[in-house]
C-alpha positions in Angstrom: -31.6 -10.2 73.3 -34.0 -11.5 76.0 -35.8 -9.5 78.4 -33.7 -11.3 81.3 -30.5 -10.4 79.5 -31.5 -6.8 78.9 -32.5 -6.3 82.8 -29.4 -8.0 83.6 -27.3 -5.6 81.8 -29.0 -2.5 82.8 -28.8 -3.1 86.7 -25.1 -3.8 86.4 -24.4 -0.7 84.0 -26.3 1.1 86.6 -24.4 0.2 89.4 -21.0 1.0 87.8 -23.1 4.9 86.8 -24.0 4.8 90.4 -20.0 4.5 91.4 -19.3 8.0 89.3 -18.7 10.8 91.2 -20.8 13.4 90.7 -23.0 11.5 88.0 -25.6 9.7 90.4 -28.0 13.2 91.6 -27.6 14.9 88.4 -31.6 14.7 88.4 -33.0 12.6 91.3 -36.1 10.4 90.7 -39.0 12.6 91.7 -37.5 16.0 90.6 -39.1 17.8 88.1 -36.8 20.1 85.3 -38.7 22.7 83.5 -37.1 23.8 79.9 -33.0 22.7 81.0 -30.5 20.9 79.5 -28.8 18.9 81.2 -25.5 20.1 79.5 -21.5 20.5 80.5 -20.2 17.2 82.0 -21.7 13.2 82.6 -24.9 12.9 83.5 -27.4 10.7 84.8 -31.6 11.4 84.4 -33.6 9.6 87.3 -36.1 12.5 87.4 -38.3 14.3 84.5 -37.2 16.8 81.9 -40.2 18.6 80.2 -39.1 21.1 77.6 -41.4 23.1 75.5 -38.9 25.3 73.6 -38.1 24.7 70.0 -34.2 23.3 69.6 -34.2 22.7 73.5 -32.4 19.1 74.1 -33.0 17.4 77.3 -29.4 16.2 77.8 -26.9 17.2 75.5 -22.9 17.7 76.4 -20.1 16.7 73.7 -17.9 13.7 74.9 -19.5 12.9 77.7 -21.4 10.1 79.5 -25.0 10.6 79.3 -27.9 8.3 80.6 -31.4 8.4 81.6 -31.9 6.0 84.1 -34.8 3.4 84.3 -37.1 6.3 86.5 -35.9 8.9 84.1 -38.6 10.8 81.6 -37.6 13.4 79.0 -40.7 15.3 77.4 -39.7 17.6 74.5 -42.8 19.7 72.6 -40.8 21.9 70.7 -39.7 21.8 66.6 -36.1 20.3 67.1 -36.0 20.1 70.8 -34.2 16.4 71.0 -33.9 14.1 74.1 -30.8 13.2 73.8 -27.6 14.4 72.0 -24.4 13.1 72.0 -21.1 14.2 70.0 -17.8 14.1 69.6 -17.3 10.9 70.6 -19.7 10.7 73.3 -22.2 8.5 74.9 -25.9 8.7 74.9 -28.1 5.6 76.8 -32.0 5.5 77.8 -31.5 2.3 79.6 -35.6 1.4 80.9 -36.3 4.9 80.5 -39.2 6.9 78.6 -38.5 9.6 75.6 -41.4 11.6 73.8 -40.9 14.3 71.6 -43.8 15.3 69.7 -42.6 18.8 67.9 -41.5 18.0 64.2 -38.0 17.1 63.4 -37.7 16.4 66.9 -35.6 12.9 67.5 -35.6 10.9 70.5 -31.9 9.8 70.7 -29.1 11.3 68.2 -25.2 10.7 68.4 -22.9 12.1 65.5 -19.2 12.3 65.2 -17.7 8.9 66.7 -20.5 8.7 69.3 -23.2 6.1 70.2 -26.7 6.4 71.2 -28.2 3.0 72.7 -31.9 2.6 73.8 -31.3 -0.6 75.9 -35.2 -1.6 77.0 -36.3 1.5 77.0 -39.0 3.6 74.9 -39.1 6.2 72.8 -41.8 7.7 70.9 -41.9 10.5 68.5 -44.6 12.4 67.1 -44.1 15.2 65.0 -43.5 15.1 61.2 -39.9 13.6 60.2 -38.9 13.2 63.8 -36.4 10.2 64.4 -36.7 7.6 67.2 -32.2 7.2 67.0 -29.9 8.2 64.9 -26.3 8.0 64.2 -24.3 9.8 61.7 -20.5 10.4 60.9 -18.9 7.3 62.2 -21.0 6.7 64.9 -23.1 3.9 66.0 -26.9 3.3 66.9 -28.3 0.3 68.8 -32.2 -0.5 70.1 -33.5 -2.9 72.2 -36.5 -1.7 73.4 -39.5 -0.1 71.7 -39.5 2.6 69.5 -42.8 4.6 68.0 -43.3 6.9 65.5 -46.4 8.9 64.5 -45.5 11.3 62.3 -45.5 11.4 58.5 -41.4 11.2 56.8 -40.4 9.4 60.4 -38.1 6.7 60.8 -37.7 4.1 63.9 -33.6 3.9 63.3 -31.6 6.5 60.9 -27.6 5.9 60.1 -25.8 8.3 57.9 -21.9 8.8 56.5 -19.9 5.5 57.3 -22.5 4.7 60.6 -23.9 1.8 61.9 -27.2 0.9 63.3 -28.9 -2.7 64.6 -32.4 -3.2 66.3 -32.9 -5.8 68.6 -36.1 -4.6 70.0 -39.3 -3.1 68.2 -40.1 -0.4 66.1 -43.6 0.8 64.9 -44.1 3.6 62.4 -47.4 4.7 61.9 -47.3 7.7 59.7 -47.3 7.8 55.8 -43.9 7.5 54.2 -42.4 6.2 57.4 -39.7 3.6 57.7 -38.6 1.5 60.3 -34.7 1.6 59.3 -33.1 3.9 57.0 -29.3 3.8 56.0 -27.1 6.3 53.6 -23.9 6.9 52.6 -21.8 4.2 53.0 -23.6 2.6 56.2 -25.4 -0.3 56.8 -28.4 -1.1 59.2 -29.3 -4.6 60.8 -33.0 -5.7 62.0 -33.1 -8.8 64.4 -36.6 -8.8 65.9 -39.4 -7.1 64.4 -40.3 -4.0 61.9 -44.0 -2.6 61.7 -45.4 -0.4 59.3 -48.9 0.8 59.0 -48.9 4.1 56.4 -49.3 4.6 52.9 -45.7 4.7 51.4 -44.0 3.1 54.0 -40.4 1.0 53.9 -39.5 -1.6 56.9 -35.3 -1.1 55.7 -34.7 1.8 53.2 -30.5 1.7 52.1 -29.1 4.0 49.6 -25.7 5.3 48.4 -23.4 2.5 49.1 -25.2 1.1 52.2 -26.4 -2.8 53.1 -29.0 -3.4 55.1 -30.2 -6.9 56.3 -33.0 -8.8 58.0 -32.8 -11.7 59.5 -35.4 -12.7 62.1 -38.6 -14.8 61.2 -41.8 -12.7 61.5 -39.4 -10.0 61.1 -41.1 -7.2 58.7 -44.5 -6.5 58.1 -45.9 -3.4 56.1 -49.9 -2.8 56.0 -50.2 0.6 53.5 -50.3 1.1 50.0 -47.1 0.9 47.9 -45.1 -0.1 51.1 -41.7 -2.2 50.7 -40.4 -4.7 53.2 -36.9 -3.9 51.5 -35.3 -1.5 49.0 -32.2 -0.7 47.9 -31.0 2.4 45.9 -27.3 3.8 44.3 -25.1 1.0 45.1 -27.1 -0.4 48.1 -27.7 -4.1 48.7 -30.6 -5.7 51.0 -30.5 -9.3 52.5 -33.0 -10.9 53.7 -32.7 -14.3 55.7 -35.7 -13.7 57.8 -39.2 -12.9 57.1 -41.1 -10.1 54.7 -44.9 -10.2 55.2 -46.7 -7.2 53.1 -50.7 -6.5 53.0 -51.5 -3.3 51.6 -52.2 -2.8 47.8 -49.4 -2.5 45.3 -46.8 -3.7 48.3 -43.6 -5.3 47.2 -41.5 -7.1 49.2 -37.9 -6.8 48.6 -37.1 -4.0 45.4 -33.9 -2.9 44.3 -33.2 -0.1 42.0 
């Protein structure tokens, strides 16, 4: 997806946010939340929320609508203190906005039974130790097309789990040992289109197991730079595709491996 298309696409999903009752001054641009959740109803994040408790969510409210908005900034220090929740069939978007949790197991974006979380040209950055830039899990669905970043050691850019789905059409960047880009399980499958990066020891750009596919298939697509990274694996079941590019550098790398 272009960068036209994505700003198309945002500024006409914001205008039909902007038409909800009620949704449009949840948190105005300029307002400043200290330790809330934006919880109980839709919502719409124009403002800043800066949390610094552990398990404190920015937004999180089960079937609802929830969006941070291209002005909107959630800040979360604390160990699994997420941006954004969504479940029970509910909706989660950062569309141009900014997400950085840097307490471990803290994940930027998360949606689990039925729901979706979409990054759509926005950015998320995590930095604590297995925190997740989106995830989906128990039929739910995962989509990025802006930039994700993760620091932290046992990270992962995109995480699907039990019958879920997950693509990137933006960028993701893990810089932490044992990091991967995508990871799927369970009977789910995960989809790269533009471009994978990772720079620790251990790393994976697409890690499937238990029954799950995962594919690449954009040139200049994956590239690993530790020790003992893989481009691809596979594991119980799994199956990787590759129909783009795989460009490892670090010692003992391997490309594609299936076990």
């Amino acid at each position: 997806m272009n960068g036209l298309r994505k700003r198309v696409l945002s500024g006409i999903l914001l205008c039909i946010l902007f038409a909800l009752p009620g949704l449009a001054d949840t948190n105005p641009e300029g307002n400043t939340l200290i330790d809330t959740t934006l919880t109980s109803g839709d919502h719409l994040n124009l403002g800043t929320i800066d949390n610094t408790s552990d398990y404190r969510h920015g937004i999180q409210s089960d079937t609802f609508l929830l969006v941070s908005g291209p002005t909107g900034l959630i800040l979360t220090s604390g160990y699994n203190a997420l941006g954004i929740l969504a479940k029970n069939r509910g909706e989660a978007w950062n569309i141009g906005g900014s997400i950085i949790t840097s307490g471990d197991s803290a994940y930027g974006m998360d949606a689990w039974l039925g729901s979706t979380a979409t990054n759509l040209a926005g950015s998320i950055e995590t930095r604590g130790i297995f925190s997740l830039g989106l995830t989906a899990y128990d039929h739910s669905s995962a989509l990025n097309t802006g930039s994700m970043l993760t620091h932290g050691a046992d990270a992962i850019g995109l995480y699907v789990g039990y019958v879920s789905s997950g693509s990137n059409e933006g960028s993701i960047v893990t810089s932490g040992d044992n990091a991967y880009g995508m990871r799927a399980g369970n009977f789910s499958a995960a989809t790269n289109s533009v471009t994978i990066t990772t720079s620790g020891n251990f790393g994976r750009g697409i890690r499937v197991v238990d029954h799950s596919t995962g594919q690449n298939t954009a040139m200049d697509s994956i590239e690993t730079w530790g020790e003992s990274a893989y481009g691809m694996a596979a594991f119980d079941n799994s199956s990787a595709d590759n129909s783009g590019s795989i460009t490892t550098h670090g010692d003992k790398a391997i490309g594609m491996y299936a076990h």
